[in-house]
C-alpha positions in Angstrom: 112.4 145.1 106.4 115.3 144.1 108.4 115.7 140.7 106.7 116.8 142.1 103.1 118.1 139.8 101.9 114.7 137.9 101.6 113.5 140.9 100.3 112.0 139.7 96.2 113.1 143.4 94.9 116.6 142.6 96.7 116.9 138.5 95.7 115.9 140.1 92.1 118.7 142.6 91.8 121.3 140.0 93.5 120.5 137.5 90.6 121.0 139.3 87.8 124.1 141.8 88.9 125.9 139.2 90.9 126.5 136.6 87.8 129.5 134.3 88.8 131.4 135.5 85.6 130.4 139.1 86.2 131.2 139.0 90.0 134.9 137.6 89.4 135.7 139.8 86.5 135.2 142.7 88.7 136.7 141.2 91.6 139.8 140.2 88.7 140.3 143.8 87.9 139.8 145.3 91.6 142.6 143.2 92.5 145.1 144.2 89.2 144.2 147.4 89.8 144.8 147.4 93.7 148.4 145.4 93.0 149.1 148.5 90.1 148.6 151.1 92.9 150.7 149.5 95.6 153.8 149.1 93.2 152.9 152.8 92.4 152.8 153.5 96.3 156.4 151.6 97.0 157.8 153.2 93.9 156.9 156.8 94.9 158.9 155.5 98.1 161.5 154.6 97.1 162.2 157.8 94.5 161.9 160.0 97.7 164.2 157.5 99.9 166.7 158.0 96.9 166.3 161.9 96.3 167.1 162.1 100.3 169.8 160.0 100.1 171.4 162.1 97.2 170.4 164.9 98.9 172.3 163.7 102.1 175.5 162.7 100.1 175.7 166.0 97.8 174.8 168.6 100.6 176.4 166.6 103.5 174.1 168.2 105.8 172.7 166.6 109.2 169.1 167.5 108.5 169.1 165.5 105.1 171.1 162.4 107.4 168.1 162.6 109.7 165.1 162.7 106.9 166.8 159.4 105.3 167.2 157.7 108.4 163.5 158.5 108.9 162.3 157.3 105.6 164.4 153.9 106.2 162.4 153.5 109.4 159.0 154.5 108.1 159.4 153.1 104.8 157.2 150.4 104.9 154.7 152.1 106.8 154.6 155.4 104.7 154.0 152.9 101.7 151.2 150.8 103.5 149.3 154.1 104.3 149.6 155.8 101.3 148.0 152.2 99.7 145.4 152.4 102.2 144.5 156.0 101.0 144.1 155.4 97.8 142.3 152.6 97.6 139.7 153.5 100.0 139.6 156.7 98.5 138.5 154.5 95.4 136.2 152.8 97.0 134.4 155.9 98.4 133.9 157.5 95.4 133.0 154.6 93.4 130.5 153.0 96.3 128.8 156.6 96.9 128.8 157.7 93.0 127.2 154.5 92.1 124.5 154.5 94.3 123.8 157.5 93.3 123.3 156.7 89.8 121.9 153.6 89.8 119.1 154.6 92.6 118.4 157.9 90.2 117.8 155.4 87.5 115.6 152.6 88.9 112.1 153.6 88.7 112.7 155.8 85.6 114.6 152.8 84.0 111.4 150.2 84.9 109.1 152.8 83.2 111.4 153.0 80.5 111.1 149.1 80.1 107.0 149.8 81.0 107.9 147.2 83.8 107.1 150.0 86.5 103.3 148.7 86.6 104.1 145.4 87.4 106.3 146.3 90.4 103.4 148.7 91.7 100.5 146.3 91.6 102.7 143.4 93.0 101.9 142.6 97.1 105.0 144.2 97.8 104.6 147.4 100.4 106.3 150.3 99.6 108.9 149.6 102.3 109.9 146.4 100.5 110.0 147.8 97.2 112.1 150.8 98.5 115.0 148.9 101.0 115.3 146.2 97.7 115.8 149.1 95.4 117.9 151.1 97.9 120.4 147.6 98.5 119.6 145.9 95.6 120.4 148.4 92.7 123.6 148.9 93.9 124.5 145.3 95.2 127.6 145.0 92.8 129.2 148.0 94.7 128.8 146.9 98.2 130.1 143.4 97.0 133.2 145.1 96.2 133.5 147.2 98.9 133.3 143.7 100.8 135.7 141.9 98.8 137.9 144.7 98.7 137.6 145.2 103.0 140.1 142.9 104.2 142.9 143.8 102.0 142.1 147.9 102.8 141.4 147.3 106.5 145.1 145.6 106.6 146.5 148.2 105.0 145.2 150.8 107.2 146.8 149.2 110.4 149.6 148.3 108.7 149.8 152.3 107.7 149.5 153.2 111.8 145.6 153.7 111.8 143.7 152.3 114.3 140.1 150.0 113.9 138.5 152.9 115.1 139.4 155.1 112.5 138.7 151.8 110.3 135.1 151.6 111.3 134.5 155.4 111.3 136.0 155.5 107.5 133.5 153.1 106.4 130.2 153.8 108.5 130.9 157.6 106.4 131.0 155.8 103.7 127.9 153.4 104.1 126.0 156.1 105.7 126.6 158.6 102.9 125.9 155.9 99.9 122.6 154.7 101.9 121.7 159.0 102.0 122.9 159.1 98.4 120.8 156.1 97.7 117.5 157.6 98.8 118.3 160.9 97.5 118.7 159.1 93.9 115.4 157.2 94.6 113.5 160.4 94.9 114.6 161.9 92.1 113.9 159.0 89.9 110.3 158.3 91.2 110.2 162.3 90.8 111.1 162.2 86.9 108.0 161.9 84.6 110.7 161.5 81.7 111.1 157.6 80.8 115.1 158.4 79.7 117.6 158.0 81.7 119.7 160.6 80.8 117.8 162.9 83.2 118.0 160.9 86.0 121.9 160.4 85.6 122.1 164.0 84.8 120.3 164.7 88.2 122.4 162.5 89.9 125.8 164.0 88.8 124.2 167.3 90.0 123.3 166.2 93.8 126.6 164.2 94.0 128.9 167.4 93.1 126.9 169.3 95.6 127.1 166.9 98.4 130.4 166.4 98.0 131.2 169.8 97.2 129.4 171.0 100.7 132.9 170.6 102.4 133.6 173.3 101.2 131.0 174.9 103.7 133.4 174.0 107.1 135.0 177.5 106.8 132.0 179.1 106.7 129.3 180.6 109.1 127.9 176.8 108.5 130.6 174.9 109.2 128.3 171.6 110.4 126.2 171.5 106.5 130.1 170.3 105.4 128.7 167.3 107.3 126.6 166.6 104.4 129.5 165.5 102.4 131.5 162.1 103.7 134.8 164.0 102.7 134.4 166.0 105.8 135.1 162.9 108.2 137.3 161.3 105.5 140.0 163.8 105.7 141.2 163.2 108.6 142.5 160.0 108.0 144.3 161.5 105.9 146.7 163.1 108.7 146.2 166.3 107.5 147.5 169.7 109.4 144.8 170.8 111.6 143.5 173.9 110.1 140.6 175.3 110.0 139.0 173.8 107.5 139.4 170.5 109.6 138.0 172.2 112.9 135.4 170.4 114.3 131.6 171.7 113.5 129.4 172.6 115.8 125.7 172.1 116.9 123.9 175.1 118.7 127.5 176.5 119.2 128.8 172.9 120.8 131.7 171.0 119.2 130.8 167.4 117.8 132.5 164.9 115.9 131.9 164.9 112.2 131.0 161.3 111.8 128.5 161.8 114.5 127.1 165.2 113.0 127.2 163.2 109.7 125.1 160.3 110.4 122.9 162.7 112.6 121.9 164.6 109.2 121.9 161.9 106.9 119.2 160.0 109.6 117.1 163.4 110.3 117.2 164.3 106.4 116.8 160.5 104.9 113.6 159.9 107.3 111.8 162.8 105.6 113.0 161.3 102.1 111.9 157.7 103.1 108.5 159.6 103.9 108.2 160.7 100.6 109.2 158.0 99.0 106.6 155.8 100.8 103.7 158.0 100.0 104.0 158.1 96.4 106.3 154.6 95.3 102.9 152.9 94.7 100.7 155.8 93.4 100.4 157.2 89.6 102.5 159.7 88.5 99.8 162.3 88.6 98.6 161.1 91.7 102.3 161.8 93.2 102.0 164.2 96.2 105.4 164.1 98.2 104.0 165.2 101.7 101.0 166.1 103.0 100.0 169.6 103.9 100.7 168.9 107.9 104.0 167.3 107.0 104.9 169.9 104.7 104.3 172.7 107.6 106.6 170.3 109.5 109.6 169.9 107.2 109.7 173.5 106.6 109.8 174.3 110.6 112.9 171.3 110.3 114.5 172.9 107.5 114.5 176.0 109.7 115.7 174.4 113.2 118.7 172.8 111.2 120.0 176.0 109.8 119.6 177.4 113.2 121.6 174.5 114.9 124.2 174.7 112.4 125.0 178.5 112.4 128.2 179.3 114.0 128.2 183.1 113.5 131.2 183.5 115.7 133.3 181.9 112.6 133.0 184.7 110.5 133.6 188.5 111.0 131.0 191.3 110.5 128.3 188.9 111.4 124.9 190.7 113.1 121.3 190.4 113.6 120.7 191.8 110.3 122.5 189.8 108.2 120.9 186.7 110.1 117.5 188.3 108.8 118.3 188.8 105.9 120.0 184.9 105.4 117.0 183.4 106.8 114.4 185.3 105.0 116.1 184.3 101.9 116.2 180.7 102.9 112.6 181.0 103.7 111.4 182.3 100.0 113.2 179.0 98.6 111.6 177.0 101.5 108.2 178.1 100.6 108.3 178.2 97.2 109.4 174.0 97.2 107.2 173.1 100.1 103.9 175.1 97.8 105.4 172.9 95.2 105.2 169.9 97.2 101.6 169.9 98.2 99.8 171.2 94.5 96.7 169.1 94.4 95.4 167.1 91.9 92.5 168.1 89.8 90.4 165.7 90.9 90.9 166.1 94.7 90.9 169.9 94.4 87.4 168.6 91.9 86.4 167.1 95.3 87.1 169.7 97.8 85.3 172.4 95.6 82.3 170.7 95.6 82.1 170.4 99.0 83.3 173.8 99.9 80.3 174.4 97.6 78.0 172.5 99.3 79.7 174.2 103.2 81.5 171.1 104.4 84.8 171.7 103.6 87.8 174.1 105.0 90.4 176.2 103.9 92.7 173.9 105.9 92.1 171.0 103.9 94.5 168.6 102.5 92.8 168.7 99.1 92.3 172.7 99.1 94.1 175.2 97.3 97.5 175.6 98.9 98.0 179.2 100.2 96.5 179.1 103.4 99.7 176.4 104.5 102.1 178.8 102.8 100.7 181.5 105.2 101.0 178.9 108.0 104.4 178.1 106.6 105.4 181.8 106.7 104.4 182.2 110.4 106.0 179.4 111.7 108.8 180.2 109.8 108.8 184.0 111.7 108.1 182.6 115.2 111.8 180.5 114.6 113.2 183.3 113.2 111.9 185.3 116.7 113.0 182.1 118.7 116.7 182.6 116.6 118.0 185.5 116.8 116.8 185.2 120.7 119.2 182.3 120.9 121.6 183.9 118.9 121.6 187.4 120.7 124.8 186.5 122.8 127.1 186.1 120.0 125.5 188.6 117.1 125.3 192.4 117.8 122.2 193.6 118.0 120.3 195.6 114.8 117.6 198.1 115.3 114.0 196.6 114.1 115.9 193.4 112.6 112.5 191.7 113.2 110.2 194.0 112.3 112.3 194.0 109.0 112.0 189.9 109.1 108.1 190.6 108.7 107.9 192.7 106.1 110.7 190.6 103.7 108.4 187.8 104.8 105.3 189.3 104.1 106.9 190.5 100.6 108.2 187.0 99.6 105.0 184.8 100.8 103.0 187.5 98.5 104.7 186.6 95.6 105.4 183.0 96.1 101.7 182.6 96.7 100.8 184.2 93.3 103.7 181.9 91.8 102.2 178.4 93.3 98.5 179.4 92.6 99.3 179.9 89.1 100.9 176.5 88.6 98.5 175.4 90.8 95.9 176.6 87.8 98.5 174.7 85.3 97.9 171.6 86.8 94.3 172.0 86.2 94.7 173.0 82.2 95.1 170.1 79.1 98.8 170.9 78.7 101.2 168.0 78.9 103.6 168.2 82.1 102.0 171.3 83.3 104.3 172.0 86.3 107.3 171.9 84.1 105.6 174.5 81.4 104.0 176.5 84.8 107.9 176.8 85.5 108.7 177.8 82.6 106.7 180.7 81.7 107.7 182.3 85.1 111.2 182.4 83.5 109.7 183.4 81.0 107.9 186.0 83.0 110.6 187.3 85.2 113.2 187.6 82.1 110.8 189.5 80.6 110.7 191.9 83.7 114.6 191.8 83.8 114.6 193.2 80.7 112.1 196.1 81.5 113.9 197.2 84.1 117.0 196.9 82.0 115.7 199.5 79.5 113.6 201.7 82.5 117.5 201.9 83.8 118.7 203.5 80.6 116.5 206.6 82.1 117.4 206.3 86.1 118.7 203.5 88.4 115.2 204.9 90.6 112.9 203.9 87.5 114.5 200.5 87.0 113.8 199.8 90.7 110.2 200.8 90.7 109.7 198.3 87.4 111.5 195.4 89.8 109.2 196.3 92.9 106.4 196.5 90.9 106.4 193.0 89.2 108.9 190.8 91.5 109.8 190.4 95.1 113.0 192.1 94.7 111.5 194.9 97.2 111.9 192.5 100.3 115.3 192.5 99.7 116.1 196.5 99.9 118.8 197.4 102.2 117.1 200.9 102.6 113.9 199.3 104.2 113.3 200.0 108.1 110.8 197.5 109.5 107.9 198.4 107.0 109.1 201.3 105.4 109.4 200.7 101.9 108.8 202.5 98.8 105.3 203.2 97.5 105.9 201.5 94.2 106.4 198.1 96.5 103.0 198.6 98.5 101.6 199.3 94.8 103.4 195.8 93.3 102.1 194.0 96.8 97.8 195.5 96.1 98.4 194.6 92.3 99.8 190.9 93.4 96.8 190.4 95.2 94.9 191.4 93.2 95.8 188.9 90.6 96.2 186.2 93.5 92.3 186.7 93.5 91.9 186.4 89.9 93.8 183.5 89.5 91.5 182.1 92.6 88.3 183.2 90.4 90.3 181.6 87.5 90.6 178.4 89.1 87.1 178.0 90.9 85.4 179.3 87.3 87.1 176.1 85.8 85.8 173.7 88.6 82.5 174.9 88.1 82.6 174.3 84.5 84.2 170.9 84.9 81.6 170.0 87.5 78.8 171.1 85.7 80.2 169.2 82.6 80.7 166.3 84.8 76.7 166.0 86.1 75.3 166.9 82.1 77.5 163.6 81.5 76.0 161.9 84.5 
């Protein structure tokens, strides 16, 4: 894996992107471009040179003597780093966005070509296929960036940076195109569409918000802004400190952003690698992105990292309640993609059922049904919660029966994310044609239909618009009024009926093994 550039996948993508007449056309126009922007750069230069020295002769004022005496002795400098920040900001963009795009395109563009099979059955291990895909679709773009790294890196010192600043700059901007990369592989292998449209479209949607996550460094997460490269980038920009620049911070320590960058990319593209090389080789249907084990693990990450990254002490009115009621919410989308994650197939949930039949299989079984892990899921998750607002006790002021609270909204959510996975679970089982995506959709269908029941019950009383909504959605978990368990009846009515249909869609389910096994041995 080391030696890539042996890698078939890689030699294949070298060959046909890096054409000698493709290759120095690119190279051609990198160059014009770069020789535009630094006659741009000593123009702007030597307008403000001029306005200051108009300035200075019109106002006949010391200060204005001083800025033009300045900008004669940082002229060249001023223009040499203003160069260097443009083109490398160039070259960011361009290296991240592309890898991006072309990783969320490979495997969804071999399928579209029906060349997808071929790759699959080949002797090639799922590593190999994944590092040449992950380097090779994207070659074009890193031959550039090396092209291109002389010229830049002279700039830079020539602009008063140092090669430290140099080699941060561009391990950001390796590390977040290789993260990018991965990210775009997933989705791609994810994608049972043959177009590409959707995987671009995908792409352009996790690109805007990782780069848009910088926004989070003023916030009560100031380390997530890690996720975007611009975080580290900015600096070279010799910005004011502010403190949007301040430094994030890891269980309430200060760390570097390139080291808090690389440290999430690593953590978060090791569970994406994972994935990737579970399912890169395996039939669409057969695609399973973690295991039940693993998925019980990333959850418990997903949880420590949110922890780590809190900085309540950044943002006013922060307590033990509002931590609860953060993490409980985090918790309900956590569940609800990790039940996603681990849906069986029909014919290992086939498999299971018939030995669960027989009284050799458990509940805990990788091929099961998948609620027992969600419950698993949901305790682990409460235990961190427990272990988190323990660590966080010093710095958050202290809520009366904040945890008791945490296990009801838990209980509340897991309920009704339970009855939401089982029935798509069910889908999957059924004749219809990309049954997770329909499964999704009719619970949109489902809860806009609710919406609009409590909408018209709310033309009578706010009260009767609530019971509707606690009735038929998890909404309840979410009531400010609650106290630990407390909640209103119509909830505890909505969380008996929930079960209730949680059982029949269980009956449901086992009802169509039967049949399908029964079918199966007439056959036999």
């Amino acid at each position: 894996m080391l030696r890539f550039w042996r890698n078939p996948e890689f030699v294949r993508h070298v060959r046909a992107e890096l054409r000698p007449a493709r290759a120095i056309t690119l190279l051609v126009v990198a160059l014009v471009v770069c020789a535009l922007i630094w006659l741009s750069c000593w123009s702007f230069e030597q307008s403000e040179l001029e306005r200051a020295r108009s300035s200075a002769h019109q106002f006949n004022r010391a200060a204005w003597a001083a800025r033009v005496q300045l900008l004669e002795q940082t002229g060249s400098q001023n223009i040499w780093l203003l160069f260097f920040q443009w083109i490398f900001a160039l070259q960011a963009g361009v290296v991240t966005l592309w890898s991006l795009l072309a990783c969320a395109q490979s495997v969804a563009g071999e399928r579209d070509r029906k060349t997808w099979d071929f790759q699959r059955t080949t002797s090639l291990t799922p590593s190999e296929i994944l590092v040449g895909k992950l380097l090779g679709e994207p070659v074009l773009t890193y031959f550039l960036l090396l092209c291109l790294l002389p010229l830049t890196a002279i700039a830079g010192l020539l602009g008063g940076l140092s090669i430290g600043h140099l080699c941060s700059a561009y391990l950001l901007v390796l590390g977040g195109a290789l993260f990018l990369g991965v990210c775009g592989l997933l989705l791609s292998t994810l994608l049972e569409a043959r177009s590409r449209g959707m995987g671009m479209l995908g792409g352009l949607t996790v690109y805007f918000l990782a780069a848009g996550s910088v926004g989070l460094a003023d916030s009560a997460f100031p380390g997530a802004a890690a996720f975007s490269p611009l975080s580290g980038i900015l600096r070279l920009y010799r910005t004011n400190e502010s403190a949007f620049l301040r430094s994030p911070t890891l269980f309430g320590l200060s760390v570097p952003w390139l080291v808090l960058s690389l440290l999430l990319w690593v953590t978060f593209g090791t569970w994406i690698v994972l994935m990737l090389v579970r399912n890169l080789k395996r039939e669409y249907d057969e695609i399973r992105p973690l295991s039940r084990w693993q998925a019980v693990g990333c959850a418990a990450f997903l949880n420590f990292v949110i922890y780590a990254l809190l900085d309540p002490t950044r943002v006013a009115g922060w307590n033990s309640r509002a931590l609860v009621g953060l993490m409980v919410g985090a918790n309900g989308a956590i569940l609800f993609v990790m039940g996603l994650a681990t849906l069986s197939t029909p014919e290992r949930l086939r498999v299971w059922w018939q030995e669960r039949a027989a009284g050799g299989a458990a509940m805990f079984s990788e091929d099961g049904l998948p609620w027992p892990w969600l419950a698993l899921s949901a305790v682990t998750a409460y235990a961190l919660l427990v272990w988190g607002a323990l660590a966080w006790g010093h710095a958050l002021p202290a809520e009366p029966k904040s945890l008791e609270m945490a296990a009801g909204q838990l209980l509340v959510l897991l309920v009704f994310i339970t009855r939401d996975i089982l029935f798509l679970q069910w889908c999957k089982l059924t004749r219809m044609r990309r049954p997770i995506l329909k499964g999704l959709l009719y619970l949109c269908l489902y809860y806009a239909t609710t919406g609009v029941l409590a909408a018209l019950f709310g033309r009578e009383s706010d009260r009767a618009a609530l019971h509707v909504l606690y009735l038929f959605t998890p909404v309840g978990a979410a009531n400010p009024e609650g106290q630990g368990f407390l909640y209103p009846a119509s909830l505890y009515i909505g969380i008996a009926l929930e079960v209730g249909l949680i059982a029949a869609i269980i009956a449901a389910i086992g009802a169509r093994m039967t049949r399908t096994l029964r079918a199966v041995a007439a056959g036999d």
